[in-house]
VMD Tcl script that draws the C-alpha trace (Angstrom):
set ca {
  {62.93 225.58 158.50}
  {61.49 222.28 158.83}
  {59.48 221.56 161.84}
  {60.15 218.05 163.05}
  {57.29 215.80 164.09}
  {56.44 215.44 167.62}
  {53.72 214.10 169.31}
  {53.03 213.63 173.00}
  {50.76 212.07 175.00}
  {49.65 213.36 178.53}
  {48.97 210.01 181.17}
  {47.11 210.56 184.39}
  {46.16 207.98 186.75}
  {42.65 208.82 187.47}
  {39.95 210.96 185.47}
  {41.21 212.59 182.20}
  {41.69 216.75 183.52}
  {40.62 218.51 180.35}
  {42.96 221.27 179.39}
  {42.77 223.74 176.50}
  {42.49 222.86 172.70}
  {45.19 225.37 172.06}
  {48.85 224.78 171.21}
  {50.98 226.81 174.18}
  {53.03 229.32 171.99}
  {55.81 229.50 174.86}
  {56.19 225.84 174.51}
  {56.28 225.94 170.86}
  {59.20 228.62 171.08}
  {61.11 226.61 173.59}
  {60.57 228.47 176.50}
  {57.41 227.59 178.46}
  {58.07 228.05 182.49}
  {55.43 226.11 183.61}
  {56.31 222.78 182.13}
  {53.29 219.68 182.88}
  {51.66 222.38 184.68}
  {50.89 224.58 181.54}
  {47.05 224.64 180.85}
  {47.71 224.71 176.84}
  {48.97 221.51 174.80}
  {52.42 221.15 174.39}
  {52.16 218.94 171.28}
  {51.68 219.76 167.68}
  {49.09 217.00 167.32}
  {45.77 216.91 168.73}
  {44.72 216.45 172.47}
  {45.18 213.42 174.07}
  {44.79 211.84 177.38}
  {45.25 208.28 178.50}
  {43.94 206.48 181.40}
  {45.38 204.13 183.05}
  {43.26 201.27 184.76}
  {44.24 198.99 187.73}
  {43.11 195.44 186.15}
  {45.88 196.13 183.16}
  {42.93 196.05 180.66}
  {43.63 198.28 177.72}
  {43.98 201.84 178.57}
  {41.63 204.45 177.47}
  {42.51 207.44 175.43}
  {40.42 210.63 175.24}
  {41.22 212.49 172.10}
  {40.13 215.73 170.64}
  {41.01 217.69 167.81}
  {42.77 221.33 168.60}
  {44.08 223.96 166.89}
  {47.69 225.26 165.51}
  {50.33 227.82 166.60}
  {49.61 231.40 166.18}
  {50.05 232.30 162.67}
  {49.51 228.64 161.83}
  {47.24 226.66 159.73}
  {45.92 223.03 160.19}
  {45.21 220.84 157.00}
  {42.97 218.15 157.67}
  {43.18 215.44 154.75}
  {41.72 212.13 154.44}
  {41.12 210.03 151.47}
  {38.43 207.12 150.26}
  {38.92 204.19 148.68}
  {35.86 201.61 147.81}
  {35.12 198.82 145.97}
  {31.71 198.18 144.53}
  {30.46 195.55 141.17}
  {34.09 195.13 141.19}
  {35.11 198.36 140.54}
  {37.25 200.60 142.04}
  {36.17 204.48 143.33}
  {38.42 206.71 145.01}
  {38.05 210.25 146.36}
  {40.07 212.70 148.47}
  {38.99 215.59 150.74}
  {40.78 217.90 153.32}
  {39.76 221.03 155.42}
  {42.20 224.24 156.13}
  {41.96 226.21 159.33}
  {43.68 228.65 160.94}
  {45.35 229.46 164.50}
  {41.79 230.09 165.63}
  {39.43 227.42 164.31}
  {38.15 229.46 161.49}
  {37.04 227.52 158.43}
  {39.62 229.17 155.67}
  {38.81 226.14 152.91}
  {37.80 222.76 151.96}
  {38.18 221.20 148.95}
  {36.57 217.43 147.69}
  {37.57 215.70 144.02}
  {36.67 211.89 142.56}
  {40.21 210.32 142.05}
  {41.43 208.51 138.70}
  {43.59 205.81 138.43}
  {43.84 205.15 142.17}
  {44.31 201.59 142.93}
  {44.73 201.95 147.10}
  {43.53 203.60 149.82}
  {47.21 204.63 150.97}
  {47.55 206.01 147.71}
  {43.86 207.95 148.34}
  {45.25 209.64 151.49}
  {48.72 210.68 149.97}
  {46.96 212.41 147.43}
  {44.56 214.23 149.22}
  {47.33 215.18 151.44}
  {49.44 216.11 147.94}
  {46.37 217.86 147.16}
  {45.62 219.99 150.07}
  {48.93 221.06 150.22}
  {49.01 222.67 147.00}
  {45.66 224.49 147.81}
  {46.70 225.80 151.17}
  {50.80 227.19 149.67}
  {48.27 228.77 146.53}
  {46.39 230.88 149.07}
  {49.70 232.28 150.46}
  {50.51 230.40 153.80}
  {53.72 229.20 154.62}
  {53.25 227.52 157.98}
  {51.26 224.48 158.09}
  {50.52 221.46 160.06}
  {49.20 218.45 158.17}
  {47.30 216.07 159.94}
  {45.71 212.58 158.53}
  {44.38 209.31 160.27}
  {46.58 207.24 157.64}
  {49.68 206.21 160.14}
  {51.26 204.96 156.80}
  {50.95 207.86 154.51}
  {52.24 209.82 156.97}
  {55.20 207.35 157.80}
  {56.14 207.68 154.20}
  {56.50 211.27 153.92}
  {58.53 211.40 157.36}
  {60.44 208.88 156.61}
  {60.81 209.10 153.17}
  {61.07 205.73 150.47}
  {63.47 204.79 147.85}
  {62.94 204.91 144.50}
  {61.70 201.24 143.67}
  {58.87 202.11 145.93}
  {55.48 201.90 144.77}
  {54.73 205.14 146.09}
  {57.77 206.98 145.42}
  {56.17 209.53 143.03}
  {53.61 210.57 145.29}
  {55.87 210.90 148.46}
  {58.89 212.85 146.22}
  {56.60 215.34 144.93}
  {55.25 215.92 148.30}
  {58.37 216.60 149.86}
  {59.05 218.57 146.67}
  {55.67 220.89 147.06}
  {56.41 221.49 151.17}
  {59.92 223.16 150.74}
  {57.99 225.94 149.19}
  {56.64 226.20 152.89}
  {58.77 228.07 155.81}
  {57.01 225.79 158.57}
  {56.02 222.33 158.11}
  {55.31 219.29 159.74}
  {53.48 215.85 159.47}
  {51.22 214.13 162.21}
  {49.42 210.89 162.26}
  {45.57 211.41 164.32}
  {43.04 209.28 165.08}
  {40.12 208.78 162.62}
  {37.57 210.75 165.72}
  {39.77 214.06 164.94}
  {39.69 213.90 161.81}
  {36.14 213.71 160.74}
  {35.87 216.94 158.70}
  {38.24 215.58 156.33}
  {36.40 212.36 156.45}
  {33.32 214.23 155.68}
  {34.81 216.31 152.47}
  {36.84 212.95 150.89}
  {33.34 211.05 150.85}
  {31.62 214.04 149.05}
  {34.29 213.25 146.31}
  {32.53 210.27 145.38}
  {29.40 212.28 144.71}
  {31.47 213.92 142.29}
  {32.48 213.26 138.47}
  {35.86 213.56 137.13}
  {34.91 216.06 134.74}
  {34.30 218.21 138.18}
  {38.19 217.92 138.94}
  {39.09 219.71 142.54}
  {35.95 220.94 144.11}
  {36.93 224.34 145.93}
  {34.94 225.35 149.40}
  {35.36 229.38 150.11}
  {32.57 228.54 153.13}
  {31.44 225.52 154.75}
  {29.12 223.57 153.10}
  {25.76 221.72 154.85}
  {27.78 218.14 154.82}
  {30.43 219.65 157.53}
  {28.88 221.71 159.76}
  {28.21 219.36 162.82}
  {31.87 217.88 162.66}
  {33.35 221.70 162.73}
  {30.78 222.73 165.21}
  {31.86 219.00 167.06}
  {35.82 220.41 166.93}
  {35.17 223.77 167.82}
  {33.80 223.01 171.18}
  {35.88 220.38 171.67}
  {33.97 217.35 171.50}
  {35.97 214.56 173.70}
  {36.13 211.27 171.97}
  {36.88 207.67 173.51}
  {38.93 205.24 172.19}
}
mol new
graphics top color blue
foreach p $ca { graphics top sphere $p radius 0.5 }
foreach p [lrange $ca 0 end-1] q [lrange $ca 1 end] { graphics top cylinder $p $q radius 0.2 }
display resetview
């Protein structure tokens, strides 16, 4: 079964109401009786909320990053791409965690032969992907701040595309899964990831993929900042 992507937004007219950072499992099986009212998220991306002001200026959105679905995990990926004496560096990092926060893995890795940063974040998606399935868990949510890498995989590209490859093989790796799906985030919410793909550039390629069992120094205030819910504004 493949989940298909949604993504909701909740708009109130005055202050953002904060609800909780959890997905609402009766929604996610269709059958939620308290609709708007619900206290949990019915979306499998992260929290948002959007305010509305009265001068039509830009509206502001409070985001926040939550967790999955029971028996769910959430892969965080995010990838680098810099530029410096005219040569290229690119790394990739993601984060795994399951239905209740926990840190399960991380991984960082310096990139070879990557010419773009769209290419960077399909590849540490590609990459955490294949972690997560080799530790045994079939339902995943994969979440990056790249709106086109994840465009790509959702909607797919034809073979004359640059980043055909990359997007087949994907799509290839995540029918080993039972439970999938793919959702763009904003950067704020995805700042563990962030954190991991810029250690990769610390790295050498002789260190290929960089494993995390436990949560190293570099991460600990942007879990901590997710798993209290830190409210960002945007």
């Amino acid at each position: 079964m493949r989940l298909a992507r949604i993504k909701s937004a909740m708009f109130v007219s005055g202050a953002p109401k904060r609800s909780s950072s959890r997905i609402c499992i009766n929604w996610a099986n269709g059958n939620c009786m308290y609709g708007e009212d619900c206290w949990h998220l019915h979306s499998w991306s992260d929290g948002i909320l959007t305010k509305f002001h009265g001068n039509n200026k830009k509206p502001t959105r409070f985001v926040w990053w939550t967790t999955p679905p029971n028996d769910f995990v959430k892969i965080n990926c995010d990838g680098v791409f810099s530029t410096y004496h005219e040569i290229n560096m690119a790394s990739a990092g993601g984060v795994v965690r399951d239905w209740e926060g926990a840190f399960v893995s991380g991984f960082s890795t310096l990139l070879n032969k990557c010419d773009t940063v769209v290419e960077a974040e399909l590849l540490a998606i590609k990459i955490d992907i294949q972690v997560t399935l080799s530790m045994g868990f079939r339902k995943l949510v994969v979440e990056s701040d790249s709106y086109t890498a994840i465009q790509l995989i959702n909607n797919g590209v034809h073979i004359g595309h640059p980043y055909h490859a990359i997007v087949s093989s994907i799509l290839v790796i995540d029918n080993m899964a039972d439970a999938f799906c793919y959702n763009h985030v904003f950067r704020e919410t995805n700042l563990v990831a962030d954190g991991f793909a810029k250690h990769g550039l610390s790295l050498t390629l002789r260190s290929g993929i960089k494993l995390f069992s436990y949560p190293p120094t570099f991460s600990l205030s942007s879990l901590r900042a997710d798993e209290v819910g830190v409210i960002y504004s945007r």
